[in-house]
N, C-alpha and C positions, 0 to 999 in steps of 0.2 A: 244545321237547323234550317229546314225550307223555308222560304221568305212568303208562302202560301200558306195561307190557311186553311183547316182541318174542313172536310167537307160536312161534317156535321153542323158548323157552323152555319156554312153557307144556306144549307137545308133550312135552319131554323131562320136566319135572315129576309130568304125568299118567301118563307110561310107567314112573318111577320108585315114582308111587306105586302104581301098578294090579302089579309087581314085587313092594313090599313085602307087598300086600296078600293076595298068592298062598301069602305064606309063612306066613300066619294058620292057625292051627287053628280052621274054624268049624265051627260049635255050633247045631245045628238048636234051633228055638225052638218049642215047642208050640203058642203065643199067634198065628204067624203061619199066614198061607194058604199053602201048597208049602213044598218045600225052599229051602234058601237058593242062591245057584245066582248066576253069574255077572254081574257090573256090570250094568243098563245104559248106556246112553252118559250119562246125566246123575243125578248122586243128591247128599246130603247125608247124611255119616257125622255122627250126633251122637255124643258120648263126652263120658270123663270125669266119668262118672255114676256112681252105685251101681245094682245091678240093679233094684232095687226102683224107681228112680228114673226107670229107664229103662223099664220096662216100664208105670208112668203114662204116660211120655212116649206109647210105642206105644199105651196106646188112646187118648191124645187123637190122635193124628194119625190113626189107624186110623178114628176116628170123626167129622173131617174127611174122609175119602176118602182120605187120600193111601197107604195099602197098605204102611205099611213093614215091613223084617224084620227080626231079631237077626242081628248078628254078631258077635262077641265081638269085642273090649269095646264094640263099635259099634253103634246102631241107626241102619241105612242108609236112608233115604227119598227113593225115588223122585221126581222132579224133574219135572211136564209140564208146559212156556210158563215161566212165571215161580216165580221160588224163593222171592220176596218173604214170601209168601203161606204156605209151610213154615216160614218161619222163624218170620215173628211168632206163626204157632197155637204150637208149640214153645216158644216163650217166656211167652205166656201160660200155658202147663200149667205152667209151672214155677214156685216160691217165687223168689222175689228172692235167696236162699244156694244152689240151686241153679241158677239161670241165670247166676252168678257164678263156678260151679264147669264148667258146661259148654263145651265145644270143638263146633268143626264146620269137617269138611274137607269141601270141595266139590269135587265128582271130578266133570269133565267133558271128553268128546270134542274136543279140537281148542281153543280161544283159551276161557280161561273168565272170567265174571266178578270169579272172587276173584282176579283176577291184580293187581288195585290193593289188595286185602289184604292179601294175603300170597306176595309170589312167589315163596319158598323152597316152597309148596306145603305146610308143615305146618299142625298145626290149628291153628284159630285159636279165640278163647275167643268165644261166641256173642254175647253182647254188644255185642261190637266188630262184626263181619258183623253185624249188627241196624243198629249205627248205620251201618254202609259202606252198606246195602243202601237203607237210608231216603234218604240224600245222595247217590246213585249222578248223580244230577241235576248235582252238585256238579262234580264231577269232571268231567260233558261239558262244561259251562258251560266251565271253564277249559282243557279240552283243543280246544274248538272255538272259543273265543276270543268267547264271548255278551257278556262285560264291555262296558258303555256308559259314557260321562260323562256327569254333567251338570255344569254350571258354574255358580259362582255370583260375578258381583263382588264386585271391592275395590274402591272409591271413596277419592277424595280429599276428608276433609270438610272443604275448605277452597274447594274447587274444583268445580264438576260435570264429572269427569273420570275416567273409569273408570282405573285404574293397572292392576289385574292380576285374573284370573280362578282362582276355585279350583277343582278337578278334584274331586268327590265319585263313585265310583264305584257302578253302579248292576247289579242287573240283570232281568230278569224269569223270574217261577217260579209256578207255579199261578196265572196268570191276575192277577198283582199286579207293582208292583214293589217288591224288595226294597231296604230302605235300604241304607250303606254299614256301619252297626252290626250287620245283619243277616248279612251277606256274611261281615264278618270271624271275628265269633263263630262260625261255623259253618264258617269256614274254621281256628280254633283245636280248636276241636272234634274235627274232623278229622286236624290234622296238617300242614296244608295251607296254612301262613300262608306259609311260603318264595313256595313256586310265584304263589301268589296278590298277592303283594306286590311281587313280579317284573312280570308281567303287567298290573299295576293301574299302575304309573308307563310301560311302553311303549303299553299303551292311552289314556292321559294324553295323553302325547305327540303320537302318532301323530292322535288322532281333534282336538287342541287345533291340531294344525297343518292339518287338512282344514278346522276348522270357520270359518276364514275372520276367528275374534274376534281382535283387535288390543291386544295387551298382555302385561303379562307374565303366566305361568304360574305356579302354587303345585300342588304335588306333595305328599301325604302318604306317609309310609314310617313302616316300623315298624324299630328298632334289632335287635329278636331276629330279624329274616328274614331279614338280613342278616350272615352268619357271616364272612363275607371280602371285602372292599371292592372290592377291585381283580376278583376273578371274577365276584364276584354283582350287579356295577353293570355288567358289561358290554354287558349288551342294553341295558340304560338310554342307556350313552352311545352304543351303534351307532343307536339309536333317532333320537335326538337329531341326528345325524349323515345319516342318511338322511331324516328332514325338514326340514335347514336350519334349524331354529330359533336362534337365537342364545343362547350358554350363559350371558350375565347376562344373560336371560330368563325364564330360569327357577331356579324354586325351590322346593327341597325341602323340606318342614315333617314337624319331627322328631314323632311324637307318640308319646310312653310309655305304653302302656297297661300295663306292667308298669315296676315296677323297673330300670333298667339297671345293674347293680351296678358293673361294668366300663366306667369312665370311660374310662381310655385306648382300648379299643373304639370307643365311640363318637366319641371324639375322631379319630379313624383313618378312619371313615365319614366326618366331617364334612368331614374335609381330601381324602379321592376326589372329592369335590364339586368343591370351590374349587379345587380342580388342574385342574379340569376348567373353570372357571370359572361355576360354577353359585353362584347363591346360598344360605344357610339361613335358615331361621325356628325357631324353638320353639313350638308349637303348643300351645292350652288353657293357657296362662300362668296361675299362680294356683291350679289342681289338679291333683289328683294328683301325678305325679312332675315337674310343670314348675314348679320351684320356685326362689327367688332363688339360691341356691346353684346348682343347675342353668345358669341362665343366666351366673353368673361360671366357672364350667366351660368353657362351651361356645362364649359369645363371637359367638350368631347375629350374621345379619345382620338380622332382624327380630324380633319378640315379639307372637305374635297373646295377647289378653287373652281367656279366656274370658268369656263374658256373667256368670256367677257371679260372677267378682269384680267386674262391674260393679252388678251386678243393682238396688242400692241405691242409687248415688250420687247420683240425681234429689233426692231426700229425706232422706238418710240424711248432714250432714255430716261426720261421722267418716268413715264408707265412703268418702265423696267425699275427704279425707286423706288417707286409706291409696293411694286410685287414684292422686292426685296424688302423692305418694312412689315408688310404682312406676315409675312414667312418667319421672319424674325418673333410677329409676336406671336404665332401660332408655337413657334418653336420656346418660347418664354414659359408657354402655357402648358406644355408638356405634351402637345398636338403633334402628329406626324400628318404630314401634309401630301395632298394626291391632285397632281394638276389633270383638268378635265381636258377634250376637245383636241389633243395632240395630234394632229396629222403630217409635219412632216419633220425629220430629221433636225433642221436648223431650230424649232421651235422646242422640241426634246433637248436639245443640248444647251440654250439658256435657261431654260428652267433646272436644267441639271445644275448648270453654274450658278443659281441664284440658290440654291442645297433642299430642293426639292426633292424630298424622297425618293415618291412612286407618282405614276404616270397609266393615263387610261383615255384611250383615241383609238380614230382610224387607222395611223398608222402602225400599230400593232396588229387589232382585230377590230373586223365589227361584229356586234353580238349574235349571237346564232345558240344554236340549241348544243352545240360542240363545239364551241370557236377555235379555229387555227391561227395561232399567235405567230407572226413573222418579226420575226429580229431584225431590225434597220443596222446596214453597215455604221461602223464608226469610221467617224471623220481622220484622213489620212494625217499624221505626227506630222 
C-alpha cells in the first residue's frame, strides 16, 4: 500500500484551499515588489508568526532570491524546482522559539509533495516539513521497496553446521550503506516504524527464499509496529505462503527497544506466530527490556544473549557464573540459547563449555547478501 495519497485528493485539497484563501482580506505590503496578486501554481505560505517576525523572514528570503510577498497572516514564497532549499534558508533566519512557533502550507498545482505530511492539507508546523523534506528519500525507499538483506549465521558450536541465518536489514543512501540501526531510528523519527516494520520481515522472506541459503530464518520485529496481530501480520504470512518456505523455519526475534508495558499485547503477537506455526526468540537477552522476568512472560522458543552479558566471561569468573545461571534458566524454560558477538575462538569455546547451543559473530561470518561461513580450528587435545 503506497504511504502517498490518491491524487485526487490532493486536487480537491488544493481547490479547497486556493477557496479558503479567496476569502482573505489581503494587505498590500510596502516591503514587496508589485501588488499582491494571484497564487502561482507552486508557493509556501509561512505563518504563524508575529509581523515583525515575518518581515525578517521576508528579507532573508528576499535576499536569497526567492521574491516573496505579504499576505496577511501569511508570507507566501514562491517556489521554482525544488522547495527544499526555501525551507532551510527560512529556518535558518529564524530563533530556535520562532521556528517552533512557525507553520507552512504548501499550495501546489496538481499531486504535491506535502501530501505525506499532511493530507488534510492544513499547515503544518515548519519543523516537521524540515524534517519530512530532509527524509523525503525515506519514504521512496520504502514506497519502491529499496530494502535489502543481508545475512548473517547461526552456527552450532558443537558442530560445523550452519542452523539458521539472521536477516539484518540494509539499505543504500548517499553513496553508503545504511546499517539496520540507522534505518530504524530514522524511521522512529519519522513516524514510519509501522510501514517499515511491515516491509522489513516480507523483504526477509521473500529475498531469504530467492537467496538459495539453506536453514532456518530469524526475523526481527518490533512489538509497538505491530497494533493488531491478526491484520498487521498478514503480508507476513501471505509472504510466507507465496514463497513456500516452511513455518518452523522460521523465526521471529522479539526486540524491545522500548518498554512494552502491555504484556497481554505482546503475548497475543506471540501466539499469531505459533498459530501459524512459526517459532520465537527474545532477542539482546540481558539489556534493556529483555530481561529474566521478560522471558518467564513470554515463554520464547529461543534466547539470543547479547554480547554485553558475555563480554567478560573469558576472564571474569563471576561474569562467567552469572552466564552459567542464565543458560541454566533459559534451559529450565525450554529455551535453546544463541550467544551473540563471537569473534574469537577462546570466547566460542567457553560458551561451548558453559552448554550453549548455537553461536553468531564475526568469527564465523559477517552478514552479507551470501555470507561465507569459516569454520575456526579447534583447540589442540
Amino acid at each position: 500500500m503506497p504511504l502517498m495519497v490518491h491524487t485526487d485528493m490532493i486536487k480537491k485539497m488544493r481547490a479547497m484551499q486556493q477557496q479558503q484563501h479567496a476569502k482573505r482580506r489581503r494587505l498590500p505590503c510596502t516591503a514587496c515588489a508589485g501588488p499582491v496578486g494571484r497564487a502561482p501554481a507552486e508557493e509556501l505560505w509561512f505563518g504563524g508568526l508575529a509581523a515583525p517576525t515575518l518581515h525578517k523572514l521576508h528579507q532573508a528570503l528576499t535576499a536569497a532570491g526567492v521574491a516573496p510577498a505579504h499576505d496577511a497572516p501569511y508570507l507566501k514564497a514562491p517556489v521554482a524546482g525544488a522547495a527544499a532549499p526555501v525551507i532551510e534558508r527560512a529556518a535558518a533566519a529564524l530563533s530556535p522559539e520562532e521556528r517552533a512557533q512557525a507553520t507552512v502550507a504548501w499550495v501546489i498545482a496538481g499531486v504535491a509533495p506535502t501530501e505525506a505530511v499532511d493530507p488534510r492539507g492544513a499547515d503544518v508546523p515548519l519543523e516537521r516539513l524540515q524534517t519530512e523534506l530532509r527524509h523525503r528519500w525515506f519514504t521512496r525507499l520504502l514506497d519502491e521497496r529499496l530494502l535489502y538483506m543481508n545475512f548473517q549465521p547461526i552456527v552450532s558450536l558443537h558442530a560445523p553446521e550452519v542452523y539458521a541465518h539472521e536477516a539484518l536489514v540494509r539499505a543504500q543512501h548517499d553513496g553508503r550503506e545504511l546499517s539496520g540501526f540507522e534505518i530504524i531510528t530514522t524511521a522512529e523519527t519519522l513516524g514510519l516504524l509501522v510501514p517499515l516494520d511491515a516491509r522489513t520481515r516480507v523483504a526477509a522472506i521473500e529475498q531469504f527464499a530467492a537467496s538459495g541459503l539453506e536453514s532456518k530464518l530469524f526475523i526481527n520485529f518490533q512489538p509497538s509496529a505491530i497494533y493488531n496481530p491478526r491484520y498487521c501480520l498478514r503480508t507476513t504470512f501471505a509472504a510466507l505462503e507465496r514463497t513456500a518456505l516452511r513455518p518452523q523455519d522460521v523465526v521471529f526475534e522479539v526486540v524491545e527497544s522500548e518498554d512494552v508495558t502491555d504484556t497481554g499485547h505482546l503475548r497475543r503477537i506471540i501466539q499469531a506466530y505459533r498459530d501459524q506455526g512459526l517459532g520465537v526468540a527474545m532477542d539482546d537477552f540481558g539489556v534493556g527490556y529483555s530481561t529474566p522476568k521478560r522471558l518467564l512472560q513470554l515463554h520464547p522458543d529461543y534466547v539470543k544473549l547479547d554480547k554485553t552479558l558475555t563480554a567478560t566471561v573469558d576472564t571474569d569468573g563471576a561474569a562467567r557464573r552469572t552466564l552459567a545461571a542464565v543458560v541454566h534458566m533459559a534451559h529450565e524454560e525450554g529455551c535453546r540459547v544463541i550467544a551473540e558477538g563471537i569473534e574469537t575462538v577462546a570466547q566460542r569455546d567457553v560458551r561451548r563449555e558453559i552448554g550453549i547451543e548455537f553461536g553468531q559473530g564475526y568469527l564465523y561470518a559477517r552478514p552479507a547478501r551470501l555470507p561465507a561461513v569459516t569454520w575456526p580450528m579447534e583447540r589442540a587435545a
